[in-house]
C-alpha positions in Angstrom: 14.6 -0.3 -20.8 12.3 -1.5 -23.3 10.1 1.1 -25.8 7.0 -0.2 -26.4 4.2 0.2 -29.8 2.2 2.9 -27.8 5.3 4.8 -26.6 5.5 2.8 -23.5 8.5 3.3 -21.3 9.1 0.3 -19.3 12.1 -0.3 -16.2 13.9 -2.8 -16.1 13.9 -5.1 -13.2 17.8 -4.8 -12.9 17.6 -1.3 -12.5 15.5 -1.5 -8.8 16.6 -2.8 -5.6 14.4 -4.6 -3.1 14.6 -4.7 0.8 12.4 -6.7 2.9 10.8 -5.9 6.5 8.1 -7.1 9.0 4.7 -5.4 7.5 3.2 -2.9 10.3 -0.4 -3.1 11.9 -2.2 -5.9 12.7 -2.0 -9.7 11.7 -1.3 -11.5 14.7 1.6 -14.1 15.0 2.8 -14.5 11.4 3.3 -10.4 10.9 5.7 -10.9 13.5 8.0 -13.2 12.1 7.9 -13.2 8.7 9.4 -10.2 6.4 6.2 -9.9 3.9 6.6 -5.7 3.4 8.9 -4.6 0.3 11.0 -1.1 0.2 12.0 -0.6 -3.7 14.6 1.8 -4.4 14.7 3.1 -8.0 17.8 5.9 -9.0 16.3 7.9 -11.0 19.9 9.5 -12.4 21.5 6.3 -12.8 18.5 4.4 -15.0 18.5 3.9 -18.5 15.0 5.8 -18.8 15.0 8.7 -21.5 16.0 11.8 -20.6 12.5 13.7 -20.9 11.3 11.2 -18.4 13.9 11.6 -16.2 13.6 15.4 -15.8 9.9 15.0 -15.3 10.2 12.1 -12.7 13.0 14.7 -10.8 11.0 18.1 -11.2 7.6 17.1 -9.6 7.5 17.6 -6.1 6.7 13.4 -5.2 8.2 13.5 -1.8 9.0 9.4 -2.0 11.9 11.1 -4.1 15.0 12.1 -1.8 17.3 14.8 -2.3 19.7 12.2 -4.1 17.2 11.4 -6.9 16.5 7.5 -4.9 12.4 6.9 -5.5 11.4 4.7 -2.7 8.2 3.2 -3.1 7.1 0.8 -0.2 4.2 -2.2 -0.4 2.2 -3.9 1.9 -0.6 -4.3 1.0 -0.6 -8.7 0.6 0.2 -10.7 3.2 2.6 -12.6 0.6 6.5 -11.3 -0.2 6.1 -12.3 -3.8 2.8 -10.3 -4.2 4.0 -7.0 -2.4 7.2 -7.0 -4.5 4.6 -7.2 -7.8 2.6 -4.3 -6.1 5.7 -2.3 -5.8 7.3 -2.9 -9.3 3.6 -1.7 -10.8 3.3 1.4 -8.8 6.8 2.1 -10.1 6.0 1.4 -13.7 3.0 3.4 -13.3 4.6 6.5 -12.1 6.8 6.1 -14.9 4.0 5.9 -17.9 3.0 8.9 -15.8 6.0 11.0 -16.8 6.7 9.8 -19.9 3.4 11.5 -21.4 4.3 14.6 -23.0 2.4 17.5 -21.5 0.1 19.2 -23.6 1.5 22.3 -24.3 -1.9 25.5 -23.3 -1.7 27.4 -26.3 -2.9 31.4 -24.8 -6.4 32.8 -26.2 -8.1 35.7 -26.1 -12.0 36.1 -25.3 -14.1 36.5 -27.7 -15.6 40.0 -28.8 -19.2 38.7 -28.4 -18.5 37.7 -24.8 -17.2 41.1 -23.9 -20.3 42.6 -25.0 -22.6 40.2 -23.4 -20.8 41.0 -20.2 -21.3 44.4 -21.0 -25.1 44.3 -21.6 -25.0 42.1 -18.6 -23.7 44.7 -16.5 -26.0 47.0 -17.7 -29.0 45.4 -16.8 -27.8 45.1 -13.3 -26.9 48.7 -13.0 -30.8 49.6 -14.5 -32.1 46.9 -12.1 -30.0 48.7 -8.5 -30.6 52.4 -9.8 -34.5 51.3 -9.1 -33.1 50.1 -5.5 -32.9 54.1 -4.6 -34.5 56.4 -2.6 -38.8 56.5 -2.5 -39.5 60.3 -2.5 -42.6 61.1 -0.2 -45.9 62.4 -2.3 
């Protein structure tokens, strides 16, 4: 786990297994036979991310995350091994730059007293404007 300049959490390669499988839908003969699709496993717990991240990876409701804090993340997208396993890695890393931005924290405010009493006036004129709605009394 490397920090980088810009606060950059990166995983490291060691950390994250890789399974291989036959890619599904179409492709003809070579989808078949050759094991092109990539599963990567990443445990959350057991990496040497920061804490902070960690927790933040854990509490959002991402349901590739199972019950024992394993991320799985599959990829097959490229018809190449090599290229799916680069697709996975960069997903990975990218849900991890996600949670390792610190949230900004809403700080509570009250409205303005101007607004309220433009939403008074406001209301006034469209009481004025209904109360002419009302009965026309015969002459």
């Amino acid at each position: 786990m490397n920090s980088g300049a810009a606060g950059r959490v990166s995983v490291s390669p060691d950390e994250v297994v890789f399974s291989f499988m036959r890619s599904s839908g179409a492709g003809g003969q070579n989808v078949n036979k050759v094991e092109t699709a990539v599963h990567l496993s990443f445990d959350i717990a057991a990496s040497s991310l920061p804490e902070r991240v960690k927790t933040r990876l854990l509490a959002g409701s991402d349901r590739r995350i199972s019950k024992g804090g394993v991320l799985g993340i599959k990829a097959q997208r490229f018809r190449s091994q090599e290229k799916n396993r680069e697709d996975a890695f960069f997903r990975l890393q990218s849900l991890v730059d996600a949670a390792a931005v610190e949230p900004v924290i809403r700080r509570p405010t009250r409205p303005k007293r101007s607004a309220g009493v433009k939403r008074l006036e406001q209301k006034g004129r469209l009481k004025r404007k209904k109360m002419l709605r009302g009965r026309v009394e015969p002459e």
